[in-house]
VEXRO-560361 format. One record per residue: x, z, y of N, C-alpha, C in turn; residue number from 1; residue in three letters. Coordinates in pm, whole numbers, plus 50000, padded with zeros to 5 digits. Each point is the difference from the previous one (the first is absolute). Layout:
// residues N
<pt><n_x>X</n_x><n_z>Z</n_z><n_y>Y</n_y><ca_x>X</ca_x><ca_z>Z</ca_z><ca_y>Y</ca_y><c_x>X</c_x><c_z>Z</c_z><c_y>Y</c_y><k>NUM</k><r>ALA</r></pt>
...
***
This chain:
// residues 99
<pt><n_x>14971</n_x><n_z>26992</n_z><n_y>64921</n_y><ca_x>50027</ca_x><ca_z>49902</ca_z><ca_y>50104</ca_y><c_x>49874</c_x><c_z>49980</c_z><c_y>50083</c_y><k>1</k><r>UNK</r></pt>
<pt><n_x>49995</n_x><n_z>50025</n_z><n_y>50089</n_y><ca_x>49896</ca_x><ca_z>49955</ca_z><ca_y>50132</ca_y><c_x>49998</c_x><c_z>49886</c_z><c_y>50023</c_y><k>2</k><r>UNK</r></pt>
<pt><n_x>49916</n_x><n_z>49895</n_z><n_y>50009</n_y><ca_x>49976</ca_x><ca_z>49872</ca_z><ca_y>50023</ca_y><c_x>49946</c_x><c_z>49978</c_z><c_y>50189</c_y><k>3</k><r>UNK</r></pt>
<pt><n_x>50099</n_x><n_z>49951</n_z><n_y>50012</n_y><ca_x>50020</ca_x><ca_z>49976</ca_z><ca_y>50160</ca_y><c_x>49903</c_x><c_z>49891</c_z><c_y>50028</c_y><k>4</k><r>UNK</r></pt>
<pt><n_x>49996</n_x><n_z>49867</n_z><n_y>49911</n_y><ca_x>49935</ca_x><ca_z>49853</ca_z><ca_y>50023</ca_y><c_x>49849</c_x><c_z>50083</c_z><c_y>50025</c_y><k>5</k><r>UNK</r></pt>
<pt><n_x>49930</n_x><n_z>49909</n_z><n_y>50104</n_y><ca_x>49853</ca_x><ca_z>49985</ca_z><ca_y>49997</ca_y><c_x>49906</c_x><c_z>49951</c_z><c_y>49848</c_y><k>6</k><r>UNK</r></pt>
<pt><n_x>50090</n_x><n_z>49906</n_z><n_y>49946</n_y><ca_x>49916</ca_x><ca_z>49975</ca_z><ca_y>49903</ca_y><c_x>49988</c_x><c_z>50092</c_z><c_y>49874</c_y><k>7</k><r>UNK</r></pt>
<pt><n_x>50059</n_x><n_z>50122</n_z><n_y>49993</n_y><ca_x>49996</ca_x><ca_z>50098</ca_z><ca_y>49890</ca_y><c_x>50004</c_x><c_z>49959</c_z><c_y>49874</c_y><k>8</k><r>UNK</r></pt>
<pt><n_x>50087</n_x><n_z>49872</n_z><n_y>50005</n_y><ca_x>50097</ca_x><ca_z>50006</ca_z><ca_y>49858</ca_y><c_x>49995</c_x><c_z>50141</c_z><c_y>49891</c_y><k>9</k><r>UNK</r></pt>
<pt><n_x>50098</n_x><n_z>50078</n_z><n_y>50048</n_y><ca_x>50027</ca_x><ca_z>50121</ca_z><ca_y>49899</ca_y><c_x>49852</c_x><c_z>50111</c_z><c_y>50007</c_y><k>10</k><r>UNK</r></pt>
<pt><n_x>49866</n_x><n_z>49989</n_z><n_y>50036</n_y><ca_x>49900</ca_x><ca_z>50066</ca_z><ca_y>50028</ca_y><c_x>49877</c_x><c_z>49916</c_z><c_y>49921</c_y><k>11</k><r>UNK</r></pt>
<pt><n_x>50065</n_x><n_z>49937</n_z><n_y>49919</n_y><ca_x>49872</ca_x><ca_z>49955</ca_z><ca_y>49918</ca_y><c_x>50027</c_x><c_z>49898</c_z><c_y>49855</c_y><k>12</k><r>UNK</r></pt>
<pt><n_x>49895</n_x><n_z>49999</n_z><n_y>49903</n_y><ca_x>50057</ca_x><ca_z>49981</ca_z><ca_y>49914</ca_y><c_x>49914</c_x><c_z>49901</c_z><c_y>49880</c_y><k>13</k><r>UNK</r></pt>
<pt><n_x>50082</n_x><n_z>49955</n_z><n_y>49865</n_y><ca_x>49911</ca_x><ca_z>49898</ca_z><ca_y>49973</ca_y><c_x>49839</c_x><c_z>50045</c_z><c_y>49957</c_y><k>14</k><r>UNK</r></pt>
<pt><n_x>49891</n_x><n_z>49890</n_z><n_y>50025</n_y><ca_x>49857</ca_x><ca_z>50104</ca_z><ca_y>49980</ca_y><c_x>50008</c_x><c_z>50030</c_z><c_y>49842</c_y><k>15</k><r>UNK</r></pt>
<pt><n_x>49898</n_x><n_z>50073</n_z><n_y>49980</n_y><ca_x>49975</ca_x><ca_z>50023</ca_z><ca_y>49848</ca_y><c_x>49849</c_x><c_z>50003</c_z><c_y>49985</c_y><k>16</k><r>UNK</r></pt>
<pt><n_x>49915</n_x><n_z>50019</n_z><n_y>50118</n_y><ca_x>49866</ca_x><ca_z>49954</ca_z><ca_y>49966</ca_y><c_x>49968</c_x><c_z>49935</c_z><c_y>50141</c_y><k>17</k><r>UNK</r></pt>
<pt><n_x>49858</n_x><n_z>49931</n_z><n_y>49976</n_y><ca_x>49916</ca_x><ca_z>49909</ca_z><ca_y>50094</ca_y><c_x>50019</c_x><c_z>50131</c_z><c_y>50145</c_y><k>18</k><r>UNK</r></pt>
<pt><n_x>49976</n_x><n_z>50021</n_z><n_y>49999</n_y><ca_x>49966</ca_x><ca_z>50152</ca_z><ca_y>50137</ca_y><c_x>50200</c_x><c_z>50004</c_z><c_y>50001</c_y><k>19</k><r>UNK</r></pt>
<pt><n_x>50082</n_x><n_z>50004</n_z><n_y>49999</n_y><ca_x>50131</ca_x><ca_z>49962</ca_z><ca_y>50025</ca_y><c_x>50017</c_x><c_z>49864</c_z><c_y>50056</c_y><k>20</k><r>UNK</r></pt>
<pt><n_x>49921</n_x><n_z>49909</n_z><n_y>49938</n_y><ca_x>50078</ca_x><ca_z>49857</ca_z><ca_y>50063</ca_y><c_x>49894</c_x><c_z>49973</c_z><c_y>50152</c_y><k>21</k><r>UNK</r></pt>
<pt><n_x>49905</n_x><n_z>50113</n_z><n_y>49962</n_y><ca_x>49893</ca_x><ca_z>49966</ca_z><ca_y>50133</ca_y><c_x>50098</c_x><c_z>50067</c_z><c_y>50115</c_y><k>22</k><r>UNK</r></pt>
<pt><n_x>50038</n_x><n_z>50097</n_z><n_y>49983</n_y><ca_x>50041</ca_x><ca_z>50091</ca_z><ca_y>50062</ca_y><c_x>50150</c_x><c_z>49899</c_z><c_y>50079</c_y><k>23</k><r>UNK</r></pt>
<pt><n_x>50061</n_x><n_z>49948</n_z><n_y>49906</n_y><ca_x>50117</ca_x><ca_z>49898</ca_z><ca_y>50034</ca_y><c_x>49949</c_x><c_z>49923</c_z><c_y>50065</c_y><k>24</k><r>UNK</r></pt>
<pt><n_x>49869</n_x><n_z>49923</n_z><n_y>50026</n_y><ca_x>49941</ca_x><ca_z>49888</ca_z><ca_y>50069</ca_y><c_x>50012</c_x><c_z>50039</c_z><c_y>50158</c_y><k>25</k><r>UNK</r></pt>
<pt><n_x>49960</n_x><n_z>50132</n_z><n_y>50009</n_y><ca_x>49973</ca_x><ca_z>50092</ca_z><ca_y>50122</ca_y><c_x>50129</c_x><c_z>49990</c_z><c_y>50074</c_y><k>26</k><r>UNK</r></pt>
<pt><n_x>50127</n_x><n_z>49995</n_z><n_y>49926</n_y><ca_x>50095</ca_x><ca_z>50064</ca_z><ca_y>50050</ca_y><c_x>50112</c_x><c_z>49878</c_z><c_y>50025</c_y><k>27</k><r>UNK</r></pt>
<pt><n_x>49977</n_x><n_z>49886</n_z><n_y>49930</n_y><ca_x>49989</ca_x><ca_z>49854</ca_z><ca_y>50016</ca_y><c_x>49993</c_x><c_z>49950</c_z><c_y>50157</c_y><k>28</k><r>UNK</r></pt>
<pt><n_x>49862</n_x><n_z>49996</n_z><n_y>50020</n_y><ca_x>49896</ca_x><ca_z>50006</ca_z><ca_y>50129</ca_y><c_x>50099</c_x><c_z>50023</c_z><c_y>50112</c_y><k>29</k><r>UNK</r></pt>
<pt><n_x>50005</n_x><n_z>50156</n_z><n_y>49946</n_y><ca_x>50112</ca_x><ca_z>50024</ca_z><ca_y>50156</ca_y><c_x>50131</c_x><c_z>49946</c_z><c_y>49998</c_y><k>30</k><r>UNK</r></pt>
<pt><n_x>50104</n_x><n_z>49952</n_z><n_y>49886</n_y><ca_x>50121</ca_x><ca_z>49980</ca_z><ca_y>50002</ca_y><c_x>49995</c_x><c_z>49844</c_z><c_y>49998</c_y><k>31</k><r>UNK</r></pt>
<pt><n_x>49903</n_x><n_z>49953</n_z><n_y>49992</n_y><ca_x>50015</ca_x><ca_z>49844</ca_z><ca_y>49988</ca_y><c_x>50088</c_x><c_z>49915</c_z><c_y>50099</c_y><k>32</k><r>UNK</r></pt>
<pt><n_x>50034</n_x><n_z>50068</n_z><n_y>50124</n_y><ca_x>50047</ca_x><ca_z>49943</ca_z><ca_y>50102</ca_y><c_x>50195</c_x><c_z>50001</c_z><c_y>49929</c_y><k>33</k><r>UNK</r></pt>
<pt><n_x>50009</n_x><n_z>50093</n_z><n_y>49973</n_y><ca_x>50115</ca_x><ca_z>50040</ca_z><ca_y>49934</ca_y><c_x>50048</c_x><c_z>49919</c_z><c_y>49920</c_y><k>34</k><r>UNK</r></pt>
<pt><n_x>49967</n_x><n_z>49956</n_z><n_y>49912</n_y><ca_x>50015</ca_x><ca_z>49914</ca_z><ca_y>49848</ca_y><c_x>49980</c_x><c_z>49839</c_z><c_y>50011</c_y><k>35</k><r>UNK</r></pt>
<pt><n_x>50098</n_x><n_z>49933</n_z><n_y>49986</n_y><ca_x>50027</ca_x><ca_z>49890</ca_z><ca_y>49969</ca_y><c_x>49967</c_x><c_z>49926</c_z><c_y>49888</c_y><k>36</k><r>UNK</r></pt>
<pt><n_x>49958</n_x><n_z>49922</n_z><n_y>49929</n_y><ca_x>50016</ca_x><ca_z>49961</ca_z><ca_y>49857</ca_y><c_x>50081</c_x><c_z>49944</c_z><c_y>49966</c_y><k>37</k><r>UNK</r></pt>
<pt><n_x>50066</n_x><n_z>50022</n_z><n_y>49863</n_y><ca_x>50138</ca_x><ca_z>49955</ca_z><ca_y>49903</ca_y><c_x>49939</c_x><c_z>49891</c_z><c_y>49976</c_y><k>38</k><r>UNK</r></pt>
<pt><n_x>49935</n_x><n_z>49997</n_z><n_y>49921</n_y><ca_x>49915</ca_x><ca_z>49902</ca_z><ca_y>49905</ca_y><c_x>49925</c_x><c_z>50088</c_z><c_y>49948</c_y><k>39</k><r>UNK</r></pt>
<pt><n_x>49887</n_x><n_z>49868</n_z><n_y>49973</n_y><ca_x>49879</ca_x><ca_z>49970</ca_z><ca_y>49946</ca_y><c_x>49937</c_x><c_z>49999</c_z><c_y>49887</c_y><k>40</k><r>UNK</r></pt>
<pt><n_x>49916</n_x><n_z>50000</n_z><n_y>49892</n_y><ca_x>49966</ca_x><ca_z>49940</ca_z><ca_y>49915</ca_y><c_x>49857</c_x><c_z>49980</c_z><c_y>49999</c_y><k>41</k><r>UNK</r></pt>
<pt><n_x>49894</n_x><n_z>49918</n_z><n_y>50109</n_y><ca_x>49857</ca_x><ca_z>50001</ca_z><ca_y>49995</ca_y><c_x>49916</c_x><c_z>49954</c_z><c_y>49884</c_y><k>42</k><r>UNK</r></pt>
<pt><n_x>50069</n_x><n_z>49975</n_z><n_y>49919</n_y><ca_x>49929</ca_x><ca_z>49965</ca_z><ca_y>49848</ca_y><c_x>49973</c_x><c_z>50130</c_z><c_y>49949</c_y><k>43</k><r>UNK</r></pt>
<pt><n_x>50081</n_x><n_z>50135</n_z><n_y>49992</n_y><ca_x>50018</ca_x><ca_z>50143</ca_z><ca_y>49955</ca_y><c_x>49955</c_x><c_z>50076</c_z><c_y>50120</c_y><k>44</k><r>UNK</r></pt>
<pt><n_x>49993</n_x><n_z>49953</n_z><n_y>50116</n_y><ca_x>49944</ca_x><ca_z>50101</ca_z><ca_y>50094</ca_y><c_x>50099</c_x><c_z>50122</c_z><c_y>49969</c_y><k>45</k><r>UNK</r></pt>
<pt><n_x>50159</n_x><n_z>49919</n_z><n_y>50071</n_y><ca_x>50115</ca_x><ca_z>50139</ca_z><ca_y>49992</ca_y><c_x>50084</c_x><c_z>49928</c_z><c_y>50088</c_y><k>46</k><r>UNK</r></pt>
<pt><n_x>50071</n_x><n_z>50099</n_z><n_y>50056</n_y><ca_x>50123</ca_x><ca_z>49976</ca_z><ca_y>50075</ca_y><c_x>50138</c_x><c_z>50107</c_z><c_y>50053</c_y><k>47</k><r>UNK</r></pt>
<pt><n_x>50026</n_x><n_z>49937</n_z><n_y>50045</n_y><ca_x>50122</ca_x><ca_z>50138</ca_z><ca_y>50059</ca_y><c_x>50032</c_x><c_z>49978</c_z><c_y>50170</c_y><k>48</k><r>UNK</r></pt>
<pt><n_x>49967</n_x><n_z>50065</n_z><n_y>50056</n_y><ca_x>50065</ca_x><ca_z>50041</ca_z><ca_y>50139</ca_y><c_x>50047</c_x><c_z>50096</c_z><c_y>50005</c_y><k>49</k><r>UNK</r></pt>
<pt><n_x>50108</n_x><n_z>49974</n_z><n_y>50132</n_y><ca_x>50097</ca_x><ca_z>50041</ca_z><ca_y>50049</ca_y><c_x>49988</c_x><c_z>50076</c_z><c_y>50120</c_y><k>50</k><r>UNK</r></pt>
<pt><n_x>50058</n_x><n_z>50164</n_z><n_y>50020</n_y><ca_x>49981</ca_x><ca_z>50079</ca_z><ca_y>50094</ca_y><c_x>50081</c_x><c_z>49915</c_z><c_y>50167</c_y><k>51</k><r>UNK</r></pt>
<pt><n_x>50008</n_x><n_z>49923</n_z><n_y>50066</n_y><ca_x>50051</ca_x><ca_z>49984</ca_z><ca_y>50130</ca_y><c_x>50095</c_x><c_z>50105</c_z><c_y>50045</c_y><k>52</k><r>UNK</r></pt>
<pt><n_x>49963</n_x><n_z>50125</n_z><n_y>50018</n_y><ca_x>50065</ca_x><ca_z>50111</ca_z><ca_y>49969</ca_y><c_x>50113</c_x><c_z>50059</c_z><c_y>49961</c_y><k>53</k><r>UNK</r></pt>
<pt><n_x>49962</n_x><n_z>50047</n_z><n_y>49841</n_y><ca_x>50060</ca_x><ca_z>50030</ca_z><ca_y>49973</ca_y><c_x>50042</c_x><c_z>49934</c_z><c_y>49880</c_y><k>54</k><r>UNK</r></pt>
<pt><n_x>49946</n_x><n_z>49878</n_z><n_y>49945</n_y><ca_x>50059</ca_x><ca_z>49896</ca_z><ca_y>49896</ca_y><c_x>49956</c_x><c_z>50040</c_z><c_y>49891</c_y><k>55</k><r>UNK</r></pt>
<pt><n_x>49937</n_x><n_z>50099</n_z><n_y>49958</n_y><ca_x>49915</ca_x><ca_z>50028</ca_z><ca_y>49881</ca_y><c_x>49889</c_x><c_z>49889</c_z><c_y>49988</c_y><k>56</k><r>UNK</r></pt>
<pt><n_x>50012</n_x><n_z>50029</n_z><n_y>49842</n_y><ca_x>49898</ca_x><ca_z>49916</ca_z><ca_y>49950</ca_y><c_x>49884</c_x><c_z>50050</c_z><c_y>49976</c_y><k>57</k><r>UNK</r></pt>
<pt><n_x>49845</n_x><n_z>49922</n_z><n_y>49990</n_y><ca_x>49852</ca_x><ca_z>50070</ca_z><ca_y>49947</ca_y><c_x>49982</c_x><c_z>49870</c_z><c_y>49921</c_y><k>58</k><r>UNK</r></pt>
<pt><n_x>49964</n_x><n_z>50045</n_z><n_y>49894</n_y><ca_x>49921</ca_x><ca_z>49902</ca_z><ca_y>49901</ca_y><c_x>49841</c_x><c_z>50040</c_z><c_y>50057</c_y><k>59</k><r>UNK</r></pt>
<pt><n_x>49927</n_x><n_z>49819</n_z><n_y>50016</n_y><ca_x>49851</ca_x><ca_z>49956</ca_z><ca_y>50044</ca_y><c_x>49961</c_x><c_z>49980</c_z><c_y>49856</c_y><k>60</k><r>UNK</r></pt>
<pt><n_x>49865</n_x><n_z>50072</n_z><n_y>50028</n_y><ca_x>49903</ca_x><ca_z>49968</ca_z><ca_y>49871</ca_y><c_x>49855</c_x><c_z>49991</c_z><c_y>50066</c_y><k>61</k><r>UNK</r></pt>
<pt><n_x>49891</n_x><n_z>50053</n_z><n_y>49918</n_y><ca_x>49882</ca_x><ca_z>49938</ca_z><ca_y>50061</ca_y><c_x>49894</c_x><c_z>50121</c_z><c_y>49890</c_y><k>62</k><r>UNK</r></pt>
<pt><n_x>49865</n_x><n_z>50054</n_z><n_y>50061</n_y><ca_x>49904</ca_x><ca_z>50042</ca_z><ca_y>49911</ca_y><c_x>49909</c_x><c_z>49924</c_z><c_y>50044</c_y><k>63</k><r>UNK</r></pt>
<pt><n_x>49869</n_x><n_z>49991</n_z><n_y>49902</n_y><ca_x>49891</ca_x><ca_z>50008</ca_z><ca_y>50098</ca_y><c_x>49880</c_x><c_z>50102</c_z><c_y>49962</c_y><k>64</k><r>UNK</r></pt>
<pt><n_x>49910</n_x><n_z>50026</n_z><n_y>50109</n_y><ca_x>49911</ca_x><ca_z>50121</ca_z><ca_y>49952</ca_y><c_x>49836</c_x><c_z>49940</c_z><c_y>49963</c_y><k>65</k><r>UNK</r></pt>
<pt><n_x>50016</n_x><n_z>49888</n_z><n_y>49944</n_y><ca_x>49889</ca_x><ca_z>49945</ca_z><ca_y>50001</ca_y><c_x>49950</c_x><c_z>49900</c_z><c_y>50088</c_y><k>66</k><r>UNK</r></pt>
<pt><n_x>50063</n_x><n_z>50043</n_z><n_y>50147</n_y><ca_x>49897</ca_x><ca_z>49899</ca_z><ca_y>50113</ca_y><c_x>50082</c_x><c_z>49963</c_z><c_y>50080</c_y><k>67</k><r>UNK</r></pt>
<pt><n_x>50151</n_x><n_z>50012</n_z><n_y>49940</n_y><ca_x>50151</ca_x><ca_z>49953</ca_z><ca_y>50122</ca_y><c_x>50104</c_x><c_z>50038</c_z><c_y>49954</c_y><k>68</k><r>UNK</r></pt>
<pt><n_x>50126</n_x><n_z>49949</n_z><n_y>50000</n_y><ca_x>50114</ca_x><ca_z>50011</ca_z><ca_y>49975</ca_y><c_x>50056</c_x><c_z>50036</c_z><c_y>50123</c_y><k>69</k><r>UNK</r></pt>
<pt><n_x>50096</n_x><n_z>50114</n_z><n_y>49894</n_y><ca_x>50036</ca_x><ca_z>50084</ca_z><ca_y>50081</ca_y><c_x>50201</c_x><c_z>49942</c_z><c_y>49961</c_y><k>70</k><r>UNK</r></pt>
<pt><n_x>50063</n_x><n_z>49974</n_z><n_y>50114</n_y><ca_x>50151</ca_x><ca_z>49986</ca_z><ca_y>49970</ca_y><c_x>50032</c_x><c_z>50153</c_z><c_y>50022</c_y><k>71</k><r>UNK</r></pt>
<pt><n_x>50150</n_x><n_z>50015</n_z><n_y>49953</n_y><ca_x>50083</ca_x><ca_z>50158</ca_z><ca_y>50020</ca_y><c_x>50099</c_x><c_z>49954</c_z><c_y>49973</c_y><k>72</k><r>UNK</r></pt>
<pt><n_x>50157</n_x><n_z>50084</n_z><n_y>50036</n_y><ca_x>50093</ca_x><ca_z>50022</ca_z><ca_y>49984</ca_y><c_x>50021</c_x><c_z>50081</c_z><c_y>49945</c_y><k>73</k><r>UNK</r></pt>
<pt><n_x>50122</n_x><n_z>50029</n_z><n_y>49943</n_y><ca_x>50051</ca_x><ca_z>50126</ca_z><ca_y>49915</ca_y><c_x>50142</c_x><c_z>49966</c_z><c_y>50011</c_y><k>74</k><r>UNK</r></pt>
<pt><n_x>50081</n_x><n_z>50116</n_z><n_y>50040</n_y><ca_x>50211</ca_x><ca_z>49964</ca_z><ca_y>49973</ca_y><c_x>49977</c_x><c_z>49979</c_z><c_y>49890</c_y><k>75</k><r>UNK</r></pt>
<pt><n_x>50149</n_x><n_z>49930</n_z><n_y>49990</n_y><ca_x>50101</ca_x><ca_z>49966</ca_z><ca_y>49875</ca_y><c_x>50109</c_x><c_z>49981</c_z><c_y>50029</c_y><k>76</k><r>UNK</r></pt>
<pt><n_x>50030</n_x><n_z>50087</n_z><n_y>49866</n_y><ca_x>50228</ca_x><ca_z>49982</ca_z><ca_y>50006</ca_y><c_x>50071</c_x><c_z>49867</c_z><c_y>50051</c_y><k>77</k><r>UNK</r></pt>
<pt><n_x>49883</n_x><n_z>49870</n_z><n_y>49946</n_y><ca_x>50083</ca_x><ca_z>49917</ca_z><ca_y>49965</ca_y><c_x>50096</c_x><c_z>49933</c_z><c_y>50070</c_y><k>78</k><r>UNK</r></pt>
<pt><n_x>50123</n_x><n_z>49940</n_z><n_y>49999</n_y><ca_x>50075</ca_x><ca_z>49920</ca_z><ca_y>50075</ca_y><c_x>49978</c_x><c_z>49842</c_z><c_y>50026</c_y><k>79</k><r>UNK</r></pt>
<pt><n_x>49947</n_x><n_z>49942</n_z><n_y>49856</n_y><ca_x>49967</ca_x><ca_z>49917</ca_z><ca_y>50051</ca_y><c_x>49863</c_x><c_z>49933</c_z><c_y>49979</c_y><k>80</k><r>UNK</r></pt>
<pt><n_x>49970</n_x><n_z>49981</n_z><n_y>50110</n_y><ca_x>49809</ca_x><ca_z>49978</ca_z><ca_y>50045</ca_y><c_x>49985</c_x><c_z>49882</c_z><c_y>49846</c_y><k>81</k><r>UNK</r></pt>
<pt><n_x>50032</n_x><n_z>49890</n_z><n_y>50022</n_y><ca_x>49979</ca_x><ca_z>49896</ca_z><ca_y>49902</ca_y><c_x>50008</c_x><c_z>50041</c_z><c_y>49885</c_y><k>82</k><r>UNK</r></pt>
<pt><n_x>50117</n_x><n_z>50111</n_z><n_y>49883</n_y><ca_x>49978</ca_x><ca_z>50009</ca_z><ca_y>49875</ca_y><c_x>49913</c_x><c_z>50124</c_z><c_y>49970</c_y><k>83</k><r>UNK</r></pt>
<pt><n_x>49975</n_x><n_z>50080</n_z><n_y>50106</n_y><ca_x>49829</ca_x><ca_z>50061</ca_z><ca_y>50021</ca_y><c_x>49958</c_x><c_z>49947</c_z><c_y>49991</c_y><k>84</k><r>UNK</r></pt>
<pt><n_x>49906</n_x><n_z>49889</n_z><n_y>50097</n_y><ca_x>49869</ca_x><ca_z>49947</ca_z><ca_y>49944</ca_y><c_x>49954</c_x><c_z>49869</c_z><c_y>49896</c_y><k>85</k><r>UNK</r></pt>
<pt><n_x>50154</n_x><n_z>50009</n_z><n_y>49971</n_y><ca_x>49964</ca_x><ca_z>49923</ca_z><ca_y>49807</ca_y><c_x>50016</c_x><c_z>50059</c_z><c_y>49900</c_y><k>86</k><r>UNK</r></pt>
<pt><n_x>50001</n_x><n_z>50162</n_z><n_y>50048</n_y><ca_x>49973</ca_x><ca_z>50107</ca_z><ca_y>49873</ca_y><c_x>49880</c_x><c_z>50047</c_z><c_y>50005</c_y><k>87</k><r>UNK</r></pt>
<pt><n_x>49921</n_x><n_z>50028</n_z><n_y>50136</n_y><ca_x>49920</ca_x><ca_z>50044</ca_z><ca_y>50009</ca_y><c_x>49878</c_x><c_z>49972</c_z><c_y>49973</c_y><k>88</k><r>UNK</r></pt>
<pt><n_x>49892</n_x><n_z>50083</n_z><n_y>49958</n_y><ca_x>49857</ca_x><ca_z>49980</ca_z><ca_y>49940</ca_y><c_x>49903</c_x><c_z>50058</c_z><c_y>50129</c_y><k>89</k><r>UNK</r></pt>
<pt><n_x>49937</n_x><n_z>49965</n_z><n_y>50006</n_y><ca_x>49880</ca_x><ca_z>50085</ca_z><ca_y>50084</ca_y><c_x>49970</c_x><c_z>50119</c_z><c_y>49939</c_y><k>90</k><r>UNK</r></pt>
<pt><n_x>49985</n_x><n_z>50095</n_z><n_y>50116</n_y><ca_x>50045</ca_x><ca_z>50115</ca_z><ca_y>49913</ca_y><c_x>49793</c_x><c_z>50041</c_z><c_y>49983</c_y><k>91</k><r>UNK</r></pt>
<pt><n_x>49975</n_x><n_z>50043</n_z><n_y>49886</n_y><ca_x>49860</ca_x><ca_z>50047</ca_z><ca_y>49926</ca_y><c_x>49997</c_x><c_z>50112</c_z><c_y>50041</c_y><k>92</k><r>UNK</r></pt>
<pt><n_x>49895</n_x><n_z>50072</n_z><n_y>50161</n_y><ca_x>49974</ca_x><ca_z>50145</ca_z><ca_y>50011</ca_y><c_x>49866</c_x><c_z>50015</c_z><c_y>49953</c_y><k>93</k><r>UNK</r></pt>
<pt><n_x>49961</n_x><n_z>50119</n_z><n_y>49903</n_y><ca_x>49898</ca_x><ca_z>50081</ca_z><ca_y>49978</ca_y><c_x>49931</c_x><c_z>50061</c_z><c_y>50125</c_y><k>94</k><r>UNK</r></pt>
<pt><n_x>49899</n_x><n_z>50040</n_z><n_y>50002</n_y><ca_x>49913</ca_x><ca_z>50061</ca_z><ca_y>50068</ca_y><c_x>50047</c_x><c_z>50131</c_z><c_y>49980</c_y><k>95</k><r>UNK</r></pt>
<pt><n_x>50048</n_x><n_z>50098</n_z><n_y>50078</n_y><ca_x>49982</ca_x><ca_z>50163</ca_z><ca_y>49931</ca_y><c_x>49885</c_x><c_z>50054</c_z><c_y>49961</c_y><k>96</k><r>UNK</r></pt>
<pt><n_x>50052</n_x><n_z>50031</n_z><n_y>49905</n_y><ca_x>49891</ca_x><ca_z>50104</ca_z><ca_y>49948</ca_y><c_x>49915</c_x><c_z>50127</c_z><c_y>50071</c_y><k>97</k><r>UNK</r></pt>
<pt><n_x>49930</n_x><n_z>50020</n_z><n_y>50016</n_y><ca_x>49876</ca_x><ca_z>50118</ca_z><ca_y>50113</ca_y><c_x>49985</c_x><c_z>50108</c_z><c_y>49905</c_y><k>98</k><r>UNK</r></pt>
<pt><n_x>50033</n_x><n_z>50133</n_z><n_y>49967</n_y><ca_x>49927</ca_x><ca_z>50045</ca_z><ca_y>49897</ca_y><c_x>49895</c_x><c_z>50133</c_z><c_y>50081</c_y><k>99</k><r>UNK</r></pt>
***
């Protein structure tokens, strides 16, 4: 399936290390105009917005690299925004490994 929306829903995916969710921050940046927020949770530094678009969802999370927090998006299946983000944890990325 080719993803038509600007915000590249189907073109990206949940991170699995720090250099992924940086990379999501980047891509954030540009789609921010796009995305609405569902709800909130600023105690967890998480949320869910909504594509304008095309009605897809991105789960909001947050890194930081030492000297700033960094927010990102990432899709999700979910249908509904609210029993997402009272399942959800902040998600823990590793640094990749360099060898």
């Amino acid at each position: 399936m080719s993803d038509q929306c600007p915000c590249g829903h189907d073109l990206y995916f949940e991170p699995v290390t720090w250099e992924d969710g940086y990379a999501l921050s980047l891509h954030y940046d540009k789609i921010r105009q796009l995305l609405d927020i569902v709800v909130r949770d600023n105690s967890r530094w998480l949320g869910v917005a909504r594509c304008t678009r095309c009605g897809r969802l991105w789960g909001e999370d947050s890194i930081t690299s030492g000297h700033a927090d960094f927010h990102y998006v990432y899709p999700i299946t979910a249908t509904d925004a609210e029993a997402w983000l009272a399942a959800a944890e902040p998600l823990s990325l590793p640094h990749r490994r360099h060898l």
